[in-house]
N, C-alpha and C positions, 0 to 999 in steps of 0.2 A: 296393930295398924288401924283396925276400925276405931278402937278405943281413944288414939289419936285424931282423927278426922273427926268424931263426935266431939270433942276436948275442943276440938279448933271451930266446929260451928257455933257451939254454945258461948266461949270464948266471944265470938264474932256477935251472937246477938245481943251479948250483956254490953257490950262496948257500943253498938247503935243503939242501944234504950239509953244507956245513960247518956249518949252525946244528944239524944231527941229529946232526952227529960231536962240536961241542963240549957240545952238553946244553941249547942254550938252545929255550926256548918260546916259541910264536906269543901274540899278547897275549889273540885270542882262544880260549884253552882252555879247550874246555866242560867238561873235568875240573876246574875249579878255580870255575867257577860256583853261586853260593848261588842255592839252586830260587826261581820268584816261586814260591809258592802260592797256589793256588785249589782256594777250597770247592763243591762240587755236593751237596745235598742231591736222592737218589732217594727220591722218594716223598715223602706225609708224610701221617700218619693221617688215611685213611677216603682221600686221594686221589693218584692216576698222577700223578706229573708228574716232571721235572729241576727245581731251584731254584738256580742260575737256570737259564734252557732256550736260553739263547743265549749261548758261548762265545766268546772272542776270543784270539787268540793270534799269538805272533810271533816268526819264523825266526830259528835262531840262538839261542834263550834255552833256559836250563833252566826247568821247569815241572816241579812237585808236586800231582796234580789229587789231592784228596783227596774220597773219596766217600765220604759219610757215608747211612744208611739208618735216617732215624729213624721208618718207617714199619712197619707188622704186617706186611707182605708185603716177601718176595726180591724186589729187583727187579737186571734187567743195565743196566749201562751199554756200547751195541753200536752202533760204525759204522764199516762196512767202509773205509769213503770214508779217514776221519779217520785209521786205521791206514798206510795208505796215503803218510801226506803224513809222519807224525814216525817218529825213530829212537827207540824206546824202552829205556831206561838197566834200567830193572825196575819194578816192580809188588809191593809190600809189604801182605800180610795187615794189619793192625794190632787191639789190643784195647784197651781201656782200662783201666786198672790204675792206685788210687790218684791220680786223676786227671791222668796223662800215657800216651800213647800206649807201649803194648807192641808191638814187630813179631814176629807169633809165626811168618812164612812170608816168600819172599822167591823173587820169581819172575824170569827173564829170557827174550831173545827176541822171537820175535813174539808179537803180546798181540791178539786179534780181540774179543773181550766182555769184561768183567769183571761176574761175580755178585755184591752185596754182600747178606748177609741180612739179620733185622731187628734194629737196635741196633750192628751193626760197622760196619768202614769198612777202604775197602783205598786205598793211595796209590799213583798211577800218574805214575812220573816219567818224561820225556818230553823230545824236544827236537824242536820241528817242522823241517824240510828241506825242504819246498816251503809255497807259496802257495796257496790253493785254499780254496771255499767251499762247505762240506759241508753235507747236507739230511736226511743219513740216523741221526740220533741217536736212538735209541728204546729201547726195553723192549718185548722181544717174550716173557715169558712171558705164559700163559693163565692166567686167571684160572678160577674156580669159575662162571662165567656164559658160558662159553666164547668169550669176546672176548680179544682181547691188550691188556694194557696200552696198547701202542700207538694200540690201538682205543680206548682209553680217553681217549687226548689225550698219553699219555705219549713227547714226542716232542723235539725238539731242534736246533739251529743250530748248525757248527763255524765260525768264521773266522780263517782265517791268513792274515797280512799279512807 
C-alpha cells in the first residue's frame, strides 16, 4: 500500500514537470476567468446600510465586487473575517466618465477595508480559497451624532460555499 501511494506521488510529479516544461494549462486557470460581478450599493440617501447586506460566494471563482456609494456620506466596506478566507487579484479606484467606468487607481495585496466616498465606486476582484461564514461586514465610521454607522444598522453577511 505505501509502495502504491509513493508510485502515485511520483507519477503525479513527473506529469506537472512535463505539462510546466511543455506550456500546457490546468483547465482550471483562474488567470483566464471572466469575473461574475456583483453589485453592493453602500449606503443610500439619508440611510446606513449594504444593498444587498447578505453576500454569497464560491471557491474557486473570480469575482468583481463593485461598490458603488450613492449616498452623501463615505462609507467603508470592512471585514476582517472575509479577508481572510479570498486571495485578492486588486482593487481598482474607478470614476465615471461619459457614461462608462474610468479606473483612475489600481491597488494590490492584502486589502483589510475599502472607503468608497459619495458618488464613486471602487472594484474589488477576488477569488475566495476557503469556505466559511462571515458576520463581521460593517461601516465603522462615526458619524456627526457620534454613533457608527454600524450602530446605525449598517452591517452584513459573507457566505462562501
Amino acid at each position: 500500500m505505501r509502495s502504491g501511494r509513493m508510485t502515485a506521488a511520483v507519477l503525479a510529479a513527473l506529469i506537472a514537470t512535463v505539462a510546466t516544461v511543455s506550456g500546457a494549462r490546468a483547465a482550471g486557470d483562474l488567470s483566464r476567468q471572466d469575473p461574475i460581478e456583483i453589485k453592493v450599493e453602500l449606503g443610500k440617501p439619508g440611510a446606513h446600510v449594504f444593498v444587498p447586506n447578505r453576500l454569497r460566494f464560491e471557491t474557486g471563482k473570480l469575482y468583481k465586487l463593485v461598490l458603488t456609494n450613492p449616498s452623501n456620506d463615505p462609507h467603508y466596506f470592512t471585514s476582517h473575517a472575509f479577508t481572510q478566507l479570498i486571495f485578492t487579484r486588486k482593487v481598482q479606484v474607478t470614476q465615471m466618465r461619459d457614461g462608462k467606468p474610468v479606473t483612475l487607481a489600481e491597488f494590490k495585496g492584502a486589502i483589510r477595508e475599502i472607503e468608497v466616498y459619495p458618488g464613486h465606486s471602487a472594484e474589488w476582484w477576488f477569488v475566495p480559497v476557503a469556505t466559511g461564514r462571515v458576520t463581521d461586514l460593517e461601516c465603522g465610521i462615526r458619524g456627526a451624532d457620534g454613533k457608527t454607522h454600524k450602530e446605525h444598522g449598517m452591517i452584513g453577511e459573507i457566505v462562501i460555499e
